[in-house]
Backbone as numpy.savetxt, mean C-alpha at the origin, in Angstrom:
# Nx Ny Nz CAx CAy CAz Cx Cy Cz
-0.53 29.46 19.26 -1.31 29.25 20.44 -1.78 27.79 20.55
-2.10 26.73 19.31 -2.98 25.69 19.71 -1.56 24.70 19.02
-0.50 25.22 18.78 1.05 24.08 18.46 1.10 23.75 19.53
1.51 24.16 20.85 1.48 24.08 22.06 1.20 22.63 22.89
-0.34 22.63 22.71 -1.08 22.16 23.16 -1.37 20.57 22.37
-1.13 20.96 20.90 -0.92 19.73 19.78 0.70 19.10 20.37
1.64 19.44 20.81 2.67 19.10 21.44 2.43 18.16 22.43
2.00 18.74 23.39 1.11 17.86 25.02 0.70 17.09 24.57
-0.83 16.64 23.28 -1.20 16.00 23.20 -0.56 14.30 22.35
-0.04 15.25 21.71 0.88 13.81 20.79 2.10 13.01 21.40
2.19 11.81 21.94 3.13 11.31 22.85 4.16 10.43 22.01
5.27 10.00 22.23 5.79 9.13 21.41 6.51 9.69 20.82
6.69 8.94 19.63 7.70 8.78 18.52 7.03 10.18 17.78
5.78 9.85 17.96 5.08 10.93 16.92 5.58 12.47 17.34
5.63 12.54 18.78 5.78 13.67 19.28 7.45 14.53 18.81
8.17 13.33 18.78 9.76 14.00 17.84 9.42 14.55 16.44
8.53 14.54 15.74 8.13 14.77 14.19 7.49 16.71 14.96
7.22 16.80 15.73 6.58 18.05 16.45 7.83 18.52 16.58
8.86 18.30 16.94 9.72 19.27 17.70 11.37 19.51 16.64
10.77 19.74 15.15 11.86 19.86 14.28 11.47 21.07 13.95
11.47 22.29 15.04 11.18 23.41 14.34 10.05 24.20 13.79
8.74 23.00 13.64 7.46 23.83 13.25 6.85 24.39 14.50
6.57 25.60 14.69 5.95 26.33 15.67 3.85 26.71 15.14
3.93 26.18 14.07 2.29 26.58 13.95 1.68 25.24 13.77
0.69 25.47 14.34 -0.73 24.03 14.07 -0.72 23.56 13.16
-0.98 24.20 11.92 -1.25 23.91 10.89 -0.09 22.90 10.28
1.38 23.70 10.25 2.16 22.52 9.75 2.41 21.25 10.46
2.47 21.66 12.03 2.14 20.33 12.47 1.24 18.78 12.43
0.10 19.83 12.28 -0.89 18.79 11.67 -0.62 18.36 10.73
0.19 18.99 9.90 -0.04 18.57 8.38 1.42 17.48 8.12
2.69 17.67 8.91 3.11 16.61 9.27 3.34 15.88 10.02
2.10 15.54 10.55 1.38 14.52 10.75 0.76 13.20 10.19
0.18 13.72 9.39 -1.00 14.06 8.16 -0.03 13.12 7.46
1.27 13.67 6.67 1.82 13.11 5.92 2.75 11.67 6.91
2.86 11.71 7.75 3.53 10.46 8.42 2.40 9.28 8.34
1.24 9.29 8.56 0.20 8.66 9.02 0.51 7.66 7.15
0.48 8.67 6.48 0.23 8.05 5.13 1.90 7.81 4.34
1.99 7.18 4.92 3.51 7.33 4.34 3.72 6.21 3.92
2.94 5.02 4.43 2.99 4.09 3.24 1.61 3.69 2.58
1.04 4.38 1.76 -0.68 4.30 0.88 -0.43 2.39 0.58
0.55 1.98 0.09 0.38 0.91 -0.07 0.05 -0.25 0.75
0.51 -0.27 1.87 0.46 -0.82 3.15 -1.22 -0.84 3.10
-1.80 0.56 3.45 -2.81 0.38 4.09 -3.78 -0.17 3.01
-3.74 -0.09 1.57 -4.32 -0.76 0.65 -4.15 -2.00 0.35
-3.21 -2.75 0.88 -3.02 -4.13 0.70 -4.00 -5.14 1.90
-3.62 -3.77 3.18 -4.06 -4.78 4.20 -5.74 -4.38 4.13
-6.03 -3.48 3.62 -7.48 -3.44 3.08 -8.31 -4.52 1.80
-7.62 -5.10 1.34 -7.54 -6.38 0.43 -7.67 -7.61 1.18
-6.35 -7.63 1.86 -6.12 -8.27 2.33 -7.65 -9.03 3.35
-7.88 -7.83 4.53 -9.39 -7.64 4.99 -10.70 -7.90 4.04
-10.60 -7.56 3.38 -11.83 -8.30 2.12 -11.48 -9.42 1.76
-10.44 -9.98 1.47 -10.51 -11.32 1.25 -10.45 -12.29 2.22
-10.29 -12.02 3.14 -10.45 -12.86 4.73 -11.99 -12.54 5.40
-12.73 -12.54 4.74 -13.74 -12.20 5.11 -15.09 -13.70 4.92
-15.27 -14.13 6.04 -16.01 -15.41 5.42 -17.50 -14.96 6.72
-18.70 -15.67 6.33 -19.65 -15.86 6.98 -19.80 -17.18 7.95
-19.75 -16.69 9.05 -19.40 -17.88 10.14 -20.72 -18.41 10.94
-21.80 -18.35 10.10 -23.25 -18.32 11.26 -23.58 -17.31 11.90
-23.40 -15.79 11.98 -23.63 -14.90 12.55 -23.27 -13.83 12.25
-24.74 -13.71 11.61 -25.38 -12.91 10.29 -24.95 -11.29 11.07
-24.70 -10.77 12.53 -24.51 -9.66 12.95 -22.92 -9.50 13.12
-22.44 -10.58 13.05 -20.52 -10.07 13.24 -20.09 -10.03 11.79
-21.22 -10.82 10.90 -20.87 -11.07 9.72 -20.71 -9.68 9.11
-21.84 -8.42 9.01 -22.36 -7.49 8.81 -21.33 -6.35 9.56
-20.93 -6.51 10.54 -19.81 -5.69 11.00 -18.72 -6.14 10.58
-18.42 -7.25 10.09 -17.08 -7.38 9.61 -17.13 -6.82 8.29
-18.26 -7.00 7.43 -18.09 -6.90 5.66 -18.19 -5.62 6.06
-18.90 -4.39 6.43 -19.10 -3.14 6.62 -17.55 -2.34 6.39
-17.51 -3.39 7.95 -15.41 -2.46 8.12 -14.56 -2.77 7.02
-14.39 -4.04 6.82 -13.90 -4.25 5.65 -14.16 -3.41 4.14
-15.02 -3.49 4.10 -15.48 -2.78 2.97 -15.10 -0.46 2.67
-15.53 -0.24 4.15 -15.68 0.96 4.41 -13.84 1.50 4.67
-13.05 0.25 4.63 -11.46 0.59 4.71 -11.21 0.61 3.11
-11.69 -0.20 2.75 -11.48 -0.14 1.05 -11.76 1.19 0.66
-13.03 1.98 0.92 -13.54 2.67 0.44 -12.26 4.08 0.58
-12.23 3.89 2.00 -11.28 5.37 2.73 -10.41 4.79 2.37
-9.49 4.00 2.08 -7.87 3.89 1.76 -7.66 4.95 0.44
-9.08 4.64 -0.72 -9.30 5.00 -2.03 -8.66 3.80 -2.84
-8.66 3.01 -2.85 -8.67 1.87 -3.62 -9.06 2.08 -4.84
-8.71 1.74 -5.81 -8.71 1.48 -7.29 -8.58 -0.20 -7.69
-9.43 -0.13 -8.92 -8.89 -1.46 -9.70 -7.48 -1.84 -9.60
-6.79 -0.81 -10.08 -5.48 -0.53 -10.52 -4.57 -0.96 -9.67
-5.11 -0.64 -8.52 -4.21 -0.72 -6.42 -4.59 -2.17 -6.65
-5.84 -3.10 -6.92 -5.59 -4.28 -6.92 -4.99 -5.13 -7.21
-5.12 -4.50 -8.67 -3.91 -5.27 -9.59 -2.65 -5.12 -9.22
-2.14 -4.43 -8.59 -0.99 -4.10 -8.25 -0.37 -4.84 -7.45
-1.40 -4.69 -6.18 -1.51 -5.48 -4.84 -1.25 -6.78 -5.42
-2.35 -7.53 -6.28 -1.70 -8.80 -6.10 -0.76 -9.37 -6.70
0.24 -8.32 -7.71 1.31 -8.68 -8.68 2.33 -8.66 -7.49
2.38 -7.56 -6.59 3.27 -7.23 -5.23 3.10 -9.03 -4.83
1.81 -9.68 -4.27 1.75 -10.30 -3.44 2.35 -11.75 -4.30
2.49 -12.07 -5.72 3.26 -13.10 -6.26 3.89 -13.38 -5.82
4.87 -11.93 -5.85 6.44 -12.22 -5.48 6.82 -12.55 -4.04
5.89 -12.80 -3.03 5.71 -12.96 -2.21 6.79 -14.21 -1.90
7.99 -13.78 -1.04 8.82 -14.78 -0.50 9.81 -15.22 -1.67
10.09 -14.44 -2.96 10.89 -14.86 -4.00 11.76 -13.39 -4.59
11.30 -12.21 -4.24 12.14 -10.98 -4.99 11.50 -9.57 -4.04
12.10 -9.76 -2.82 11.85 -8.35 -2.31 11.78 -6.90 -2.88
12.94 -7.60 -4.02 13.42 -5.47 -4.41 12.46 -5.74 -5.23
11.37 -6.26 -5.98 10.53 -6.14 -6.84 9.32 -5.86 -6.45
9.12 -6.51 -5.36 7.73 -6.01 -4.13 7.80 -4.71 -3.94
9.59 -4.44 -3.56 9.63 -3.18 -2.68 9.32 -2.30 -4.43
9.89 -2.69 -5.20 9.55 -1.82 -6.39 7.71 -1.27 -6.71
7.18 -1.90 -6.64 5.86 -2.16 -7.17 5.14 -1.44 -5.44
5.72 -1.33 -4.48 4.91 -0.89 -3.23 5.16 0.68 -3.57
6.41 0.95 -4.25 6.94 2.55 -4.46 6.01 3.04 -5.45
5.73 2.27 -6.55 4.60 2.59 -7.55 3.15 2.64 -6.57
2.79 1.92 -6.24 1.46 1.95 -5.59 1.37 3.24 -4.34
2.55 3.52 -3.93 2.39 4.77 -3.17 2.38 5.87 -3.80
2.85 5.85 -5.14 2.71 7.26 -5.92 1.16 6.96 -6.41
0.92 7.87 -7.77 -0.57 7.86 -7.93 -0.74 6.63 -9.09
-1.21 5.92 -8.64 -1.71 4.97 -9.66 -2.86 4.85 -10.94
-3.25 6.16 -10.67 -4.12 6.32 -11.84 -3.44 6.89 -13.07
-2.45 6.80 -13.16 -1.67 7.22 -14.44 -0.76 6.22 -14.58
-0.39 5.10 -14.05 -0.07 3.85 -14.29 -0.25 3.17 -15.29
0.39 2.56 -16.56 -0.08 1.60 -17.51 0.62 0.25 -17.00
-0.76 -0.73 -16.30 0.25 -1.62 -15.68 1.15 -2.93 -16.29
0.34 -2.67 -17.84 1.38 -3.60 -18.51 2.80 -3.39 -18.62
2.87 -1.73 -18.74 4.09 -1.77 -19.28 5.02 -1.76 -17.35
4.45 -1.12 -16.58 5.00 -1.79 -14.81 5.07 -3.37 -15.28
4.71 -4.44 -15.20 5.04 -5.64 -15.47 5.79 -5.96 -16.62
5.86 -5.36 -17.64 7.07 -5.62 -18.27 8.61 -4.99 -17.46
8.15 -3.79 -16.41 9.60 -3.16 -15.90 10.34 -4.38 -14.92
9.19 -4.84 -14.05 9.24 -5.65 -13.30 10.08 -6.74 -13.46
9.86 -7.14 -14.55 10.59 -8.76 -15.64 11.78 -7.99 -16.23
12.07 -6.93 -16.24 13.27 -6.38 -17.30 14.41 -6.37 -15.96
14.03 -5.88 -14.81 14.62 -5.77 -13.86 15.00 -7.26 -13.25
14.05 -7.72 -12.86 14.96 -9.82 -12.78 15.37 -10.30 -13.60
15.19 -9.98 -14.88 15.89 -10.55 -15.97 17.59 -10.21 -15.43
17.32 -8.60 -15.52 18.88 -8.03 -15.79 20.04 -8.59 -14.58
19.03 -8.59 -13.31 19.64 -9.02 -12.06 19.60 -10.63 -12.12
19.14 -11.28 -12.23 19.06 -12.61 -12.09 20.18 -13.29 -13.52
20.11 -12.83 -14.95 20.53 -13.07 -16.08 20.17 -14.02 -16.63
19.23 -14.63 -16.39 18.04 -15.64 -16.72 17.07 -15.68 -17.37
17.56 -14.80 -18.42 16.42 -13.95 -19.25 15.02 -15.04 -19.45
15.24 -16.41 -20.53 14.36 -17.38 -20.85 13.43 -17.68 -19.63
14.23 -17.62 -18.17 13.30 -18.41 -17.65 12.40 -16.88 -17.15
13.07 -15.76 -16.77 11.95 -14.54 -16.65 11.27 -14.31 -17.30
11.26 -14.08 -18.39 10.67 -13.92 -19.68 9.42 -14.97 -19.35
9.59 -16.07 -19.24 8.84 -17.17 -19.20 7.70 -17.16 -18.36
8.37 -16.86 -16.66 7.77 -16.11 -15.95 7.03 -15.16 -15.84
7.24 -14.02 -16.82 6.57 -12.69 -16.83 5.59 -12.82 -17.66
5.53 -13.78 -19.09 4.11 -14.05 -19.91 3.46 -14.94 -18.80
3.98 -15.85 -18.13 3.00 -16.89 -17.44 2.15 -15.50 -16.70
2.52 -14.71 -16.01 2.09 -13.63 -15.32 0.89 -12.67 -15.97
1.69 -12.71 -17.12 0.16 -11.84 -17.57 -0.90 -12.47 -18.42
-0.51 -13.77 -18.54 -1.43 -13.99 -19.07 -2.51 -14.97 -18.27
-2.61 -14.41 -16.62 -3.36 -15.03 -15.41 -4.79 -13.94 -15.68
């Protein structure tokens, strides 16, 4: 009775994820639910991201709505230490090893609280080593890395 009506209401792209067959609310909603979050990492980076762009500009009331939101996205993303550390090992590689970003964004979308992230940064370096074959200078790379 209320799939129906969850149909009407959802327009778009979103609305093709409705019409693969689920006929009840509930699963609809629920993939939904799971599209919205389909990349945890994304929305935890750019929640970082938002806290660290965060400066006081003379105006102590936009200031206060900005740190709030900022802060209150951190909170709802569920952020961890762990998502940080992660986040900014992702953000190194920034413009130098996609499949290693893209590696480390696949970790951060699973659960990161069972993560040991030393031994993720050693996978990280085993993997450019093997692809690159540059072992000395990865190697080199990967202590400079942890030992920031």
């Amino acid at each position: 009775m209320l799939f129906p009506i969850l149909q009407r209401c959802v327009k778009g792209s979103k609305n093709a994820l409705l019409n693969k067959g689920q006929a009840k609310f509930t699963q609809g909603m629920f993939l939904l639910h799971e599209h919205f979050l389909i990349s945890k990492s994304k929305r935890k980076t750019e929640a970082f991201q938002q806290l660290s762009a965060l400066k006081f500009k003379n105006d102590v009331q936009a200031y206060q709505v900005d740190a709030i939101t900022a802060i209150a996205e951190t909170y709802e993303s569920k952020c961890t230490i762990k998502d940080l550390i992660m986040s900014q090992i992702m953000n190194s590689f920034e413009g130098t090893n996609k499949q290693i970003q893209h590696e480390i964004a696949n970790d951060l979308d699973e659960d990161t609280e069972n993560i040991n992230i030393f031994d993720a940064v050693a996978k990280y370096c085993s993997h450019m080593a093997s692809v690159d074959g540059n072992t000395n200078t990865m190697m080199q790379l990967c202590a400079n890395k942890l030992s920031i």
